[in-house]
C-alpha positions, 0 to 999 in steps of 0.5 A: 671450719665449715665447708661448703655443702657438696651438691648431689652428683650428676648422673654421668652424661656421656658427651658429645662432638661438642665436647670433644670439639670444646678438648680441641679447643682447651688444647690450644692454651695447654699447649702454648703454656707448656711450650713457654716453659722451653720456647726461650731456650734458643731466643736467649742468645739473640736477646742477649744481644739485642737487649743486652740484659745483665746477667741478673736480668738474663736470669729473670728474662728466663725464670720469672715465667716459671716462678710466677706461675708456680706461685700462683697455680693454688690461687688461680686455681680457687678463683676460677672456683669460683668466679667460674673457670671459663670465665678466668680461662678467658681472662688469662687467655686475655692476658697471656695474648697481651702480654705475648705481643708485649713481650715480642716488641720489648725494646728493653730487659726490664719490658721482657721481664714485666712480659714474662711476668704477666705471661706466668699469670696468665699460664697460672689461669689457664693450666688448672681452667683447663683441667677443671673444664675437662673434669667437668665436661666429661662426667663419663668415667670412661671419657673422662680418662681419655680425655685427660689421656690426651691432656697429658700428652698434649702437655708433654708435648708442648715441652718438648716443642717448645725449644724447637720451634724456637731454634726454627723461629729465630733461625728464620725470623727474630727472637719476638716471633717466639712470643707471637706464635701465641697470639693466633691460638689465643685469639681463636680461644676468645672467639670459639671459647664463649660459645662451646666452653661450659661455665661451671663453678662451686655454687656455694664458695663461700668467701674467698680466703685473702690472707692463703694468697700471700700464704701460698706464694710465700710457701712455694715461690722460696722452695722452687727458688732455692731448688732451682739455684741448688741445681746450678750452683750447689748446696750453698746456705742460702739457697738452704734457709731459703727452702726452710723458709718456704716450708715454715711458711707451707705450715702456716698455709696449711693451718690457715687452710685448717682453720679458715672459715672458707680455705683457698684448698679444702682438706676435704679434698684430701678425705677423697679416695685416692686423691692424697697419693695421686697427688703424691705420686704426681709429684714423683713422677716430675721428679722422675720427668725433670731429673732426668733432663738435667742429663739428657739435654747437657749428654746431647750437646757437651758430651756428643757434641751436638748443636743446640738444634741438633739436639733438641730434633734428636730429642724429638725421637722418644716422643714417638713411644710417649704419645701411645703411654697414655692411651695405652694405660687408659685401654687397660684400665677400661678393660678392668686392669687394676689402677694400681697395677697399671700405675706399678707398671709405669713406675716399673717402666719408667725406672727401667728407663733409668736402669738403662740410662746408667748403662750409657757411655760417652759415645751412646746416643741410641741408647740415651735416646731410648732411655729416654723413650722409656723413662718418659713413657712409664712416666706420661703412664702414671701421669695420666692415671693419677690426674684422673684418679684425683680429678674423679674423686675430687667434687666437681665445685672443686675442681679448679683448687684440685688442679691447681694441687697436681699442678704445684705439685708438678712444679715441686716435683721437677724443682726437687728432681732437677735439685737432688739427681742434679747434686749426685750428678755434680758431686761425681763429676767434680770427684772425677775430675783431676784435683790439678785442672783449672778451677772453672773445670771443677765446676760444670762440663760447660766450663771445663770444655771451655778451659780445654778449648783454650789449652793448647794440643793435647792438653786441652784434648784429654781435659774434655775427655776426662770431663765428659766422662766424668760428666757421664760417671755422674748421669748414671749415678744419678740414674741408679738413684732414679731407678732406686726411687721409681722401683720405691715409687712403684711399691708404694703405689701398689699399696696405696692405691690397691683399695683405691681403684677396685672403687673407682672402677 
């Protein structure tokens, strides 16, 4: 196997109004993609009923964006590589505006999908463009961090905007306005990009891998498939062989990326200091993220009795703490603060935001709330540090597969988060629940306060009593697990990247 040869470093630039003005601009896609992962959350109801899709095509109308985009990150990420990543970035930036206004004026299930396919692809070009642009723009280690500070707070944000700005659009306009939002920002990304973006790409790609495409999907699209339907349907075999399956086909890329004249992903990547744990540890950290939104969002709703907008503005509040995380971990560093212990530190915090998390009762909004806060917080901490991390030590002629690597790696994260607290959760619940109520009860809170709306009196009164409080019984088993598998992370961290950082400094 050869690699392509590494050209000497640039001594660090620092950089400019240009630069920082092209961030502004590079927020823009990141944004509108993190905002997609969410912004149906409201719009499917009207949808729905204008479509009126299948319950199959429902399911595809809401997942195929995320699917696509997971199965395609390492690909796009390769490509931009080498064809240049602002040159894809406005490519995607292309297809993710068409298929935006595609998707708005869909008059059929099948349109929206196609859309919503498309829209994956494009998200799958402009997250790790993105990020590689960043790598490359900001060749001061300092600027660097700050810069991919704000990345990361960007991103988190947008997830959290998504939802509500979809409950606002629908409320006052139609479910297609959800998807045209993105044109305005898409277009103003076509006009400025070509002028303040840098083209950068390896200068010596060699020949691009075609069989690791197939390779790739066929690893990653399996396992997130059968995590996703293992969150809300449970262990069954299927969803089991359908992982197994993704993992058989995960050892083959890698073998392919081993042996392969000119990999998708060079292991050379992974020779860089610090760049396997950050990726690692990237993955923990969505866990940590995704496995407790499973909880949070059904506590809002079915356990307090919120209304979907009600319950996303309340989710708005922890925000305010997570948007100083970053900076915050970044000051640190650059005062000389060890990496490792900044990095221990989030993963301290963050599970002690489950710890409080596994004190909420059926009646604890402020509580959830700040747990919450505290949880994401600790967790934007290490997310910040470890894309830096893995950013600076990979070469910059390979940034675009690097991100690509945190990208999937987050896709993985949250699917497996979401999947096992999800399980502990659900076992609890169903334990908790009386062996005689109705069966649908057994099965979700969302069922079993729909058998109890149904019963008359009291009956149905003590069912959705005794069913959100064994809703909530399982949301703290799975926050001591989460507590558990932070306070691991944390150690783990402090060994693996105690050498790292004293060179990265």
């Amino acid at each position: 196997m050869t690699n392509s040869t590494s050209t000497t470093p640039a001594p660090a630039v620092r950089a400019g109004r240009r630069e920082w003005t092209a961030l502004g601009v590079l927020m823009l896609p990141l944004l509108l993609v993190s905002m997609d992962v969410s912004v149906l959350y409201f719009a499917i109801p009207a949808i729905s009923a204008d479509l009126e899709p299948s319950g199959t095509q429902q399911l595809w109308i809401f997942d195929i964006y995320a699917f696509v985009l997971a199965g395609l990150l390492m690909t796009m990420g390769s490509l931009g590589d080498r064809i240049g990543r602002r040159r894809l970035l406005l490519i995607g930036a292309a297809a993710f505006g068409t298929a935006s206004l595609v998707a708005a004026y869909a008059n059929s299930a099948e349109t929206l999908i196609a859309a919503r396919a498309v829209l994956g692809i494009g998200g799958a070009t402009l997250m790790p463009s993105t990020m590689a642009l960043v790598r490359t723009m900001f060749t001061d280690p300092a600027q660097r961090a700050r810069a991919i500070g704000l990345w990361s707070g960007v991103m988190t944000a947008g997830i959290a905007l998504g939802s509500v700005l979809s409950g606002v659009l629908v409320q006052y306009f139609w479910w297609g306005s959800v998807f045209l939002v993105n044109l305005p920002a898409m277009a103003l990304l076509l006009v400025i990009g070509p002028v303040l973006l840098p083209e950068s790409k390896d200068p010596e790609p060699g020949r691009f891998d075609w069989p690791s495409v197939p390779l790739s999907m066929a690893a990653v699209l399996p396992v997130i498939y059968g995590l996703k339907e293992i969150t809300s349907r449970g262990w069954h075999p299927q969803y089991v062989v359908s992982i197994t399956l993704g993992l058989v086909f995960a050892a083959l890329f890698v073998h392919r990326q081993r042996t392969a004249d000119s990999p998708m992903i060079s292991p050379a990547l992974f020779r860089g200091p610090g760049f396997a744990p950050a990726v690692a540890l990237n993955l923990v950290s969505a866990f940590g993220m995704l496995g407790s939104a499973f909880f949070t969002t059904q506590y809002l709703q079915s356990v307090l009795d919120k209304s979907a907008m009600e319950a996303a503005l309340w989710a708005l509040l922890p925000s305010v703490p997570i948007g100083m995380a970053a900076p915050m971990a970044t000051a640190l560093v650059q005062k000389g603060v060890d990496r490792a212990h900044v990095v221990t530190a989030g993963f301290v915090v963050a599970a002690c935001g489950y710890g409080l998390l596994s004190q909420a009762g059926t009646d604890s909004m402020w509580l959830v709330l700040a747990a919450c806060g505290v949880l994401a917080s600790g967790i934007v901490m290490v997310l910040s540090q470890m894309t830096d991390l893995a950013l600076g030590s990979a070469p910059v002629e390979r940034a675009g597969a690097a991100s690509s690597l945190l990208e999937t790696g987050t896709e993985f994260g949250g699917a497996l988060g979401m999947a096992v607290l999800g399980s502990i959760g659900t076992a609890v619940y169903r334990h908790d629940i009386p062996a005689s109520a109705p069966a649908p009860a057994h099965e979700t809170l969302g069922g079993a306060l729909a058998v109890a709306g149904q019963l008359p009196g009291r009956a149905g009164d003590a069912l959705a009593v005794v069913a959100r409080e064994a809703f909530t019984d399982g949301m703290r088993a799975a926050a001591i697990a989460g507590a558990v598998l932070l306070a691991g992370a944390a150690a783990l961290a402090a060994l693996t990247l105690r050498k790292v950082t004293a060179g990265e400094r």
